[in-house]
C-alpha positions in Angstrom: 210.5 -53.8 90.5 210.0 -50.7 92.4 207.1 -48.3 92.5 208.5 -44.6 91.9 206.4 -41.8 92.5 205.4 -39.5 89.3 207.5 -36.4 90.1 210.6 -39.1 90.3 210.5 -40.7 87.0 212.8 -40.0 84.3 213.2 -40.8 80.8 214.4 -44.0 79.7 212.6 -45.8 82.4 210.9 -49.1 82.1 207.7 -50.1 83.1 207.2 -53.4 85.2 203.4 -53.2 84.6 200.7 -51.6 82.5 199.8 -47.9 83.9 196.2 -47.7 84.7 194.2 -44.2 85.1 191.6 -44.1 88.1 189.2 -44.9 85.5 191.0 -48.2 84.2 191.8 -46.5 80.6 195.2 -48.4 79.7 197.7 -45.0 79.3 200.4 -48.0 78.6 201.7 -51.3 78.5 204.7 -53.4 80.7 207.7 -53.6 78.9 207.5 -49.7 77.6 210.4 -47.0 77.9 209.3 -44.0 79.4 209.2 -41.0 77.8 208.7 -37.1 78.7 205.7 -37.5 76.6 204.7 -40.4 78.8 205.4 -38.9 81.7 202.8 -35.7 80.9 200.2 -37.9 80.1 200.4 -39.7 83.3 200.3 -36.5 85.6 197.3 -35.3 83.4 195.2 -38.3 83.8 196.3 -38.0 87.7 198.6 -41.3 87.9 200.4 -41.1 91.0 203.6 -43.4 90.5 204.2 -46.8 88.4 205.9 -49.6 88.9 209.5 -49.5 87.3 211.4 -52.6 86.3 215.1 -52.9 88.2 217.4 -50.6 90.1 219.0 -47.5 88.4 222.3 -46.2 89.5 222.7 -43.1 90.2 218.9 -42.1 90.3 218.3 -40.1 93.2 214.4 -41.9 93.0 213.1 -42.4 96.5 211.1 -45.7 95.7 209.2 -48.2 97.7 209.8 -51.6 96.7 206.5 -53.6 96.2 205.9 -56.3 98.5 205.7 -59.3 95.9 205.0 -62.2 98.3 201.6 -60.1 98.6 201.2 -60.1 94.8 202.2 -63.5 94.4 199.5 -64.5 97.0 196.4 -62.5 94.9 198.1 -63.9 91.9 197.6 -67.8 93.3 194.2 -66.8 94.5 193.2 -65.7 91.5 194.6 -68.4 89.3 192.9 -71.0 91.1 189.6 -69.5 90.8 190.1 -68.7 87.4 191.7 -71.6 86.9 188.7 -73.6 84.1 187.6 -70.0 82.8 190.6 -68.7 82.2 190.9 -69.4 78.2 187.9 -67.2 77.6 189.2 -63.7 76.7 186.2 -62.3 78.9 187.5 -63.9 81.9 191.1 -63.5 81.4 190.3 -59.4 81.2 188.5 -59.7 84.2 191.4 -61.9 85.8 193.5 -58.8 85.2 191.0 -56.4 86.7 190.3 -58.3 89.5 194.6 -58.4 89.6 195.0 -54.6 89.5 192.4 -53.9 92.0 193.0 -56.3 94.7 196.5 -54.7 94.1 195.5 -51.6 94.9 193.5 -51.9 98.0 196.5 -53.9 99.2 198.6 -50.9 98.4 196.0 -48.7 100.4 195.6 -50.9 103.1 199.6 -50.2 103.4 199.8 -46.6 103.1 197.0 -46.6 105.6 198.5 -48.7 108.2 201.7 -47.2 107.7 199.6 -43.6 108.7 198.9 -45.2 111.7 
């Protein structure tokens, strides 16, 4: 799974996870294949890149690969202390939230430190 930056995605791609705008408005689900149409939307509600599911050859992408022991880590976290309320369609969407944002302050975090 990589994470390609907007201006590098192409047609055809596949998403490794749902793309979020800033505003946590699902623009569409894991699994999908990209399209141009897709694409637009992303840049309009301001997504910067998304995470794409294996490695293309030939792309010229420049993409930084996610560090997944990190994600496994929040994902352990969370599970255990989710682990009795987890059935309760509430608590599972906030399972996710709480998944996507700790995400992306790791992310941050990175980017930051990698300023430094």
């Amino acid at each position: 799974m990589n994470l390609v930056k907007i201006d590098d995605l192409k047609p055809g791609m596949i998403l490794a996870e749902p793309v979020y705008s800033h505003q946590d408005v699902l623009l569409l689900e894991a699994g999908a294949k990209l399209s141009k149409k897709n694409i637009r939307i992303f840049k309009s509600w301001g997504v910067d890149g998304v995470a794409i599911k294996g490695i293309f050859e030939g792309s010229d992408t420049t993409a930084a690969t996610y560090e997944t022991g990190v994600e496994d880590g929040i994902e352990t976290e969370l599970k255990e202390k989710f682990s009795e309320v987890i059935d309760d369609p509430i608590m599972a969407e906030i399972y996710k939230a709480a998944f996507r944002q700790l995400t992306k302050s790791n992310q941050s975090a990175n980017k930051d430190n990698e300023r430094r």
